[in-house]
C-alpha positions as CSV (number, residue, x, y, z in Angstrom):
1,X,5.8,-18.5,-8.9
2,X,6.6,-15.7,-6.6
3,X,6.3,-12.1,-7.1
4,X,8.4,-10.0,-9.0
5,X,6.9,-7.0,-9.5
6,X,6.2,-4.6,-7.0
7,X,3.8,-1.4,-7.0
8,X,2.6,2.0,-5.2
9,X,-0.8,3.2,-4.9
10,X,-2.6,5.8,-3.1
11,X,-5.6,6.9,-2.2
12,X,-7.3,10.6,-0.7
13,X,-10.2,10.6,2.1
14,X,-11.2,13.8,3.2
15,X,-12.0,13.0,6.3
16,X,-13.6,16.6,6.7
17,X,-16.4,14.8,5.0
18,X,-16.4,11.5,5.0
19,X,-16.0,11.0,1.1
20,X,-13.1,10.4,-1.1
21,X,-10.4,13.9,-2.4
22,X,-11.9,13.6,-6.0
23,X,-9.6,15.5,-8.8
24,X,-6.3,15.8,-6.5
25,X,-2.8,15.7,-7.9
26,X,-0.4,13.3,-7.0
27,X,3.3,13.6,-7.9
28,X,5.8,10.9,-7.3
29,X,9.4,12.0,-6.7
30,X,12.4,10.4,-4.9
31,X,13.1,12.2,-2.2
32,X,15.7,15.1,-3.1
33,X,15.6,14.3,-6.4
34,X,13.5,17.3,-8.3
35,X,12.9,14.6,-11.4
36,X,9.3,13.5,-11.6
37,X,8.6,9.9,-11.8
38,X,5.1,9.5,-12.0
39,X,2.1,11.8,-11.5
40,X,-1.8,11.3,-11.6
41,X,-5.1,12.5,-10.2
42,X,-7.4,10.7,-8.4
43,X,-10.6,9.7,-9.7
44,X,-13.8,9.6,-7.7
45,X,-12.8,7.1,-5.2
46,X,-10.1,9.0,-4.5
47,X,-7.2,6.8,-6.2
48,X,-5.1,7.4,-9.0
49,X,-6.6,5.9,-12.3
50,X,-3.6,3.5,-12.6
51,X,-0.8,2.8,-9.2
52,X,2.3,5.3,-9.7
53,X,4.7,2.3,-9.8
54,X,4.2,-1.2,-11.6
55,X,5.2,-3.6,-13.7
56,X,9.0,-4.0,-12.8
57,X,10.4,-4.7,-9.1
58,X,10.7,-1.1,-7.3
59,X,13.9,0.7,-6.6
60,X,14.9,0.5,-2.9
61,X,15.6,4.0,-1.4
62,X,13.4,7.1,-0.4
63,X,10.7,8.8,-1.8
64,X,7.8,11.7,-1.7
65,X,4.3,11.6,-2.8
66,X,3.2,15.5,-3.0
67,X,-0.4,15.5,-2.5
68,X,-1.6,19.1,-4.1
69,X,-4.6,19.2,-1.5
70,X,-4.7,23.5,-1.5
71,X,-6.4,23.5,-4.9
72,X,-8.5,20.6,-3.7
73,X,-9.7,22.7,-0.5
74,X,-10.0,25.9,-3.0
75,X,-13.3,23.9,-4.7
76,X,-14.4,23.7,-1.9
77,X,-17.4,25.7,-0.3
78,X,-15.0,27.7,2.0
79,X,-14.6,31.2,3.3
80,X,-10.7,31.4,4.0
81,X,-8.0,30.0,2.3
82,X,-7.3,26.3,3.1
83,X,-4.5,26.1,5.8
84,X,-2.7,22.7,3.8
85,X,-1.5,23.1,0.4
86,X,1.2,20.7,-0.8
87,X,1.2,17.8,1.3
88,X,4.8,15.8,1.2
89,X,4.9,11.8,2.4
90,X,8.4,10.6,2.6
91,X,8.7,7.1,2.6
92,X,10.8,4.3,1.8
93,X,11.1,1.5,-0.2
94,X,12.9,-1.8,1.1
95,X,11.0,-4.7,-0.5
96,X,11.0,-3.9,-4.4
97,X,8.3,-6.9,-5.3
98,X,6.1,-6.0,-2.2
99,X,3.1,-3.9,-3.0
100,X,3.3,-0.2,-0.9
101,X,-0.1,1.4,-0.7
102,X,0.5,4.8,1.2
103,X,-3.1,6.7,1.8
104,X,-3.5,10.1,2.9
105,X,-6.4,11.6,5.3
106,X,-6.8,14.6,4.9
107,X,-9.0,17.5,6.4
108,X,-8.4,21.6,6.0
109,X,-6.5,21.5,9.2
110,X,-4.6,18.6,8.9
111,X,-3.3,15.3,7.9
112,X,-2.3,11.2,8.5
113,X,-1.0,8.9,6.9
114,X,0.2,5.2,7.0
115,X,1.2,2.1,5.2
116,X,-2.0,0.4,4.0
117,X,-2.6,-2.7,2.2
């Protein structure tokens, strides 16, 4: 049978260090929308525990992951305050039973992202 549940998942690579963001928040929003639809923090791989969306086919329209990366950087062994702090990825959704995995690499200074696998 074919799919018919999609899902979103994430993951954090600092790539300041080479290792996985360990202990960032994630929120899940559509985009304009202040309503929170799914949060989490990612683990020591650097992936939320469980993906943000599952189970059901996905909504088709636009959404934001906000990465909370300042607090991240503020563990961190550094002299100045970290130059990122909230980190918003608008996206959109078109295929609501395709999996979306949107990763974020991430250093002090700056960030990437892309549609992964």
């Amino acid at each position: 049978m074919p799919a018919v549940n999609g899902s979103l998942t994430t993951h954090v690579l600092d790539t300041s260090i080479g290792r996985p963001g360990k202990g960032i928040l994630v929120e899940l929003r559509e985009a304009g929308i202040p309503t929170l639809l799914a949060s989490g923090r990612t683990n020591a791989d650097g992936r939320t525990v469980a993906p943000l969306l599952h189970g059901a086919p996905l909504r088709i329209g636009q959404y934001e992951l906000l990465f909370h990366v300042g607090a991240y950087f503020a563990g961190q062994a550094t002299e100045r305050p970290a130059f990122l702090d909230i980190v918003p990825v608008h996206f959109g959704i078109s295929e609501p039973e395709t999996h979306y995995h949107v990763p974020l690499l991430v250093s002090p200074g700056a960030y990437s992202t892309y549609r992964g696998s």
